[in-house]
N, C-alpha and C positions, 0 to 999 in steps of 0.2 A: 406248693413249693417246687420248686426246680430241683432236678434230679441230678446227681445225689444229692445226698442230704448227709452233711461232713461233719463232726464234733470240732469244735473251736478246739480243742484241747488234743487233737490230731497232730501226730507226730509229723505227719509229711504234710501239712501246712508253713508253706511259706507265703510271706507277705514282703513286702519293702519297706524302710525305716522311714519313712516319709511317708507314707497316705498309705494306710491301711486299706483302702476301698481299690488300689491300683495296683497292677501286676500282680495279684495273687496266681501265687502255683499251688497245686497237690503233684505230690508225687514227682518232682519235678517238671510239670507242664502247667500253660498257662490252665486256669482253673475256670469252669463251669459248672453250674450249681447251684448248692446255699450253705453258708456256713450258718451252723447252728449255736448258741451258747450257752450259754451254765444254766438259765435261768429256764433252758427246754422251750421258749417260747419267744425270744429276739431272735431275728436272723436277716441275713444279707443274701441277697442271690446276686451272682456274677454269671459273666458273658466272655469267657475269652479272656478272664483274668482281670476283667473290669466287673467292676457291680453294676447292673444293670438287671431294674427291678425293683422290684419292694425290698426297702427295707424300715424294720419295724426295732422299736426298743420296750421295754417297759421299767417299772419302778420295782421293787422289791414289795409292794402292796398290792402289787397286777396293774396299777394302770399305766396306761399306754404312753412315753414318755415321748416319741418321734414315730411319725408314720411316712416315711420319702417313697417317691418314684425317682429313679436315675436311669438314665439311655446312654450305655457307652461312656460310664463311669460320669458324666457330668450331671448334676440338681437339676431338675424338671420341675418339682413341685413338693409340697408335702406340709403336715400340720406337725406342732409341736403341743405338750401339756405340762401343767407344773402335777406335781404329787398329787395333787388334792382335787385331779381331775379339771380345774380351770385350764379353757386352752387359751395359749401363748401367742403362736403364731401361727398364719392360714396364710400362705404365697398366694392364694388366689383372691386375697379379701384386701387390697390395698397394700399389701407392704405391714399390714397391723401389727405391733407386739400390745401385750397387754403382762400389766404381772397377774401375779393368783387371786387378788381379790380383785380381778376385771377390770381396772384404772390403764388406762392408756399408757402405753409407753415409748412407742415411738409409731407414726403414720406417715409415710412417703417421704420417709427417711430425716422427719423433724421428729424432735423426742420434746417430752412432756415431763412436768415435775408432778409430785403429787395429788398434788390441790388443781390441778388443771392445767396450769400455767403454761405455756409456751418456755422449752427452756436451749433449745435451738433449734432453726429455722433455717432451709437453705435451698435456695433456687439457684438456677443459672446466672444470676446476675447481684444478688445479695446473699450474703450472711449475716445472720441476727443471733446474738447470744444475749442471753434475759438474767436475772434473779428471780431467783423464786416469788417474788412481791410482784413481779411482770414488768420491773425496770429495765430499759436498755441497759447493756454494759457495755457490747462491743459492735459495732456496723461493718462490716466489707462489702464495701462494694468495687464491681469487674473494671477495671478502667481498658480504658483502647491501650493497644500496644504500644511500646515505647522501644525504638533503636532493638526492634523486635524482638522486645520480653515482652511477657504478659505482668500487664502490676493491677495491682488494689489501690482504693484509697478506704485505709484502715481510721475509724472514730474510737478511741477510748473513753468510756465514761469514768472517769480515776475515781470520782466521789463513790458511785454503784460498785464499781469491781472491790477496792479498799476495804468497802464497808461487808461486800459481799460474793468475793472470788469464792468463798468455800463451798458457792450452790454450785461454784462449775468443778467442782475435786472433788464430791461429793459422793460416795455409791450408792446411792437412792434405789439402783435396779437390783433385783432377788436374782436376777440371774445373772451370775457374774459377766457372762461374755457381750451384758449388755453394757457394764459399768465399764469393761475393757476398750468396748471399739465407742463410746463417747469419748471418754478419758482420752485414746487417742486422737481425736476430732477437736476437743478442747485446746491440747498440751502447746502446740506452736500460738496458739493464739494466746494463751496467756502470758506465756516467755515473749512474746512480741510485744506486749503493754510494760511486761518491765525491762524489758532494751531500749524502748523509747521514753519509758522513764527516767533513763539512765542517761540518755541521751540529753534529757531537756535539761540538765545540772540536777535532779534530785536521786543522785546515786547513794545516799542515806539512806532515803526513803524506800529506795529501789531493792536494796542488799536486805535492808529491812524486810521487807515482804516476801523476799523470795525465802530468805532463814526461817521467817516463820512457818512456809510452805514447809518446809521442810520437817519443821519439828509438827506438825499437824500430820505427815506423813509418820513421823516414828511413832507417836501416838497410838495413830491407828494398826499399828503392825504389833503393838500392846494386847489390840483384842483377837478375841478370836476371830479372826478372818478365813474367806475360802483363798486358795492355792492363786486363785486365778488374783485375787485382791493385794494380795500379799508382792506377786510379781510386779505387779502394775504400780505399787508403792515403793519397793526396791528399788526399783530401774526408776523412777522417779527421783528419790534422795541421791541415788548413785549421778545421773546427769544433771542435779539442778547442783551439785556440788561441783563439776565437769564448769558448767554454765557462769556458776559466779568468779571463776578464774579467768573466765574467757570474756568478762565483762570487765573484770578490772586490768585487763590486759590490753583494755581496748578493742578487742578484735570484731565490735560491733561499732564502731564507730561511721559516721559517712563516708569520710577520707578513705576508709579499709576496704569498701566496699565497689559492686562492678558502676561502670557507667550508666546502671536505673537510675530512674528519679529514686530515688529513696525517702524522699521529702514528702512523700505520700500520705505518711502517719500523719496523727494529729491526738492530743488529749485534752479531753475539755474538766478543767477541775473544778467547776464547778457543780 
């Protein structure tokens, strides 16, 4: 470890309210070293008031929870592990997440449902969102610029999504931050199937679905959920309630909107 070696619990430890890994002082100056923590065997080494180094965490049963290398306060590399010693993530092995009984989770930034399935999909030029059964539900793909916007031309599959939108709201991943940054990868793209539902004259249908989201969200905030779940459902019920004033307001309408094609969507009901 890097010298000194500082107790977390050190009076002259300062950090900043935004990223603990940056500007750390002791004593008033920027800080070099390691800070140490409760558990006598996590610690972080800094450079100049950046972390730069190893830094290492563990679980309360000793195994090893994150192991990083950072240079000058920025990620270089490192491995992650669940409790039970299954490892999570290797930066140097693809981009892989796995959960703790070894099932894929996400590879090269497309994430995967239980059973195997593909449950999105995304390159440079498409997006693919599935059902857990491996149905399409949603297509994007990149169009040429228009009066120089960038647009899409968005496929809803209304019969797939209707019957099975809850495989994309779903927190399938054990480790919350994984349910977090899908959940927000999803969120526009399903508000965009029911704006353009809205749009086609089936704003019934449309208020229907989105209400149901909704109460499928208070539901789940019923169970016990982790913090990060609980957030992500909040701020969920909070703007799809935002959302459905804002749809019978109109303020998704063609007319409303800039000079893009907008005519881009498309839903096939059958």
């Amino acid at each position: 470890m890097r010298e000194p070696i500082i107790d977390i619990d050190d009076p002259k430890i300062e950090s900043n309210m935004y990223d603990f890994h940056t500007f750390m002082k002791y004593d008033g100056k920027l800080f070099t070293g390691t800070i140490l923590y409760e558990d006598t065997k996590s610690y972080v080494q800094y450079q100049n008031g950046n972390v730069d180094g190893r830094s290492i965490s563990y679980y309360l049963n000793g195994q090893v929870e994150e192991d990083c290398t950072y240079i000058d306060g920025n990620y270089i590399s490192g491995k992650q592990w669940y409790e039970n010693g299954q490892l999570r993530y290797d930066s140097e092995n693809n981009y892989v997440i796995s959960d703790e009984d070894g099932i894929l989770t996400q590879k090269n930034g497309n994430w995967f449902y239980k059973n195997g399935n593909e449950r999105l999909t995304i390159n440079e030029k498409v997006t693919k969102l599935f059902s857990s059964t491996g149905n399409l539900a949603i297509l994007i793909k990149q169009s040429d610029l228009l009066n120089n916007y960038s647009t899409s031309k968005i496929i809803y599959y209304h019969k797939i999504l209707k019957e099975k939108y809850k495989d994309l709201q779903e927190h399938i991943y054990i480790y919350p931050e994984d349910n977090f940054n899908f959940r927000s990868i999803v969120f526009v793209s399903l508000n965009s199937w029911i704006i353009e539902l809205y749009r086609t004259n089936h704003e019934k249908e449309a208020l229907y679905i989105i209400n149901n989201m909704i109460n499928d969200s208070e539901i789940r905030l019923k169970e016990d959920v982790n913090f990060r779940v609980k957030d992500i459902e909040e701020n969920f019920i909070h703007n799809s309630k935002i959302f459905i004033k804002q749809l019978k307001r109109g303020e998704f309408n063609y007319n409303n909107l800039s000079n893009v094609n907008n005519h881009q969507s498309k839903i096939i009901f059958d």
